[in-house]
C-alpha positions in Angstrom: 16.8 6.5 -1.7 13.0 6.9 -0.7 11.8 4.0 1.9 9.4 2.1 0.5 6.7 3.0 2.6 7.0 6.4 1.5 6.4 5.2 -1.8 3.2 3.1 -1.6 2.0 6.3 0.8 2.9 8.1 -2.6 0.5 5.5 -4.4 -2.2 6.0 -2.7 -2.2 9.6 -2.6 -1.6 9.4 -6.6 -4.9 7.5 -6.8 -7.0 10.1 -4.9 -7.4 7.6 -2.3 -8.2 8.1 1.7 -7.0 5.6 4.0 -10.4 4.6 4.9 -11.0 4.3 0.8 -7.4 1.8 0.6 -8.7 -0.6 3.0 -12.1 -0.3 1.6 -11.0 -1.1 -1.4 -8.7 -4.2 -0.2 -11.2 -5.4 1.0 -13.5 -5.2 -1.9 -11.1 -6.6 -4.6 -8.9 -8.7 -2.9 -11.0 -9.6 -0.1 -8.4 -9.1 2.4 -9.6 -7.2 5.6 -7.2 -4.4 7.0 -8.1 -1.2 9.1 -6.7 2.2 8.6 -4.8 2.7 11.6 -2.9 -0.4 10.3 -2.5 1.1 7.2 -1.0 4.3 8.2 1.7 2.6 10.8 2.6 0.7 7.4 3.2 3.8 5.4 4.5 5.4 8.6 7.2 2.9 8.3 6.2 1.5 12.3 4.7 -1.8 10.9 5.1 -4.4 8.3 2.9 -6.2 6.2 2.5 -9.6 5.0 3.2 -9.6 1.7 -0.1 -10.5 0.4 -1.7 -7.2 1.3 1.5 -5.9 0.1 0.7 -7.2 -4.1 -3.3 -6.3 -3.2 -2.3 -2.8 -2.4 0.7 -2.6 -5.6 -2.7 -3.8 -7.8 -5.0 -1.5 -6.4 -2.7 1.8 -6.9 -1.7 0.5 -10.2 1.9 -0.1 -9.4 4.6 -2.5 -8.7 6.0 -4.0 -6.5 9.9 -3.2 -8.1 8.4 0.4 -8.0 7.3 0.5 -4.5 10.8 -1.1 -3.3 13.1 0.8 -5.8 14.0 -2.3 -7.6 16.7 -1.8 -10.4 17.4 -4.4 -12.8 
């Protein structure tokens, strides 16, 4: 089973995004302010995150959140 860090890393990466361009665009849409570095130790699996960046960043990479944690029904 693939952590779920791994996959919103995968999400981004799908989207064509940077981490700089993530957290720009959290910031833009959801107006939630996050740096990079905190971003990567997220997808690095070293930090978590509350989980209202957590559904910013499933809507900004077009995903969800059942995706991201490899929820079966």
């Amino acid at each position: 089973m693939v952590k779920w860090y791994k996959r919103l890393k995968k999400a981004r990466e799908a989207m064509g995004l940077s981490l700089g361009g993530a957290v720009n665009l959290l910031n833009e849409m959801h107006k939630i302010k996050m740096n990079r570095v905190n971003l990567y130790k997220v997808e690095q699996g070293k930090s978590e995150m509350p989980v209202g960046k957590f559904r910013a960043l499933c809507d900004i990479y077009s995903v969800s959140s059942d995706w991201i944690l490899d929820l079966k029904e």
